[in-house]
N, C-alpha and C positions, 0 to 999 in steps of 0.2 A: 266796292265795299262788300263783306262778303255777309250773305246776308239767309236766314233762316225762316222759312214761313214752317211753323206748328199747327195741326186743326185738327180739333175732336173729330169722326166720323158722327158722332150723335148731338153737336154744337145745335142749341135751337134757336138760339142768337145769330149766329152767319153758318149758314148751313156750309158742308162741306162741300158743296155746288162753288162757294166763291173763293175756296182753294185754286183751283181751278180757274177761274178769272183771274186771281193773284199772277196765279203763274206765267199767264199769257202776258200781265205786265212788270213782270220781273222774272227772264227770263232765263239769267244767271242765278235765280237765289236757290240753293235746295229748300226744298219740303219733306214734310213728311206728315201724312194723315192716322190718326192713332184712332185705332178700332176700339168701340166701346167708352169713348170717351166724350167729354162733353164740351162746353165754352171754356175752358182753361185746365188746358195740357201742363201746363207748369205745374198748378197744384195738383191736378192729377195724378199727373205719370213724372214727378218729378225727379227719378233715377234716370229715365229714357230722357227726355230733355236735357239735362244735363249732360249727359255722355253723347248727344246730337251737339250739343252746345264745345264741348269737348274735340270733340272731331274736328267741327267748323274751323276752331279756331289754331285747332293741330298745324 
């Protein structure tokens, strides 16, 4: 299943440390860590996620 991990670089809820763990357990999924962002990339940077979400699904 194909699968998308998003994470603020500035999250003070799950810091971007547990990107990283993510990854280690799901190691097929892409990621991507957004600079200057916080616990929700989607409301955030909701162009960039979208067009990550876009891709994935291409």
């Amino acid at each position: 299943m194909p699968t998308l991990l998003v994470w603020g670089e500035r999250d003070l809820i799950l810091p971007a440390a547990h990107l990283a763990y993510a990854r280690t357990r799901l190691p097929h999924a892409r990621s991507h860590l957004f600079r200057d962002t916080g616990h929700m990339p989607q409301i955030e940077r909701t162009a960039e996620v979208e067009a990550l979400l876009r891709e994935l699904w291409a």
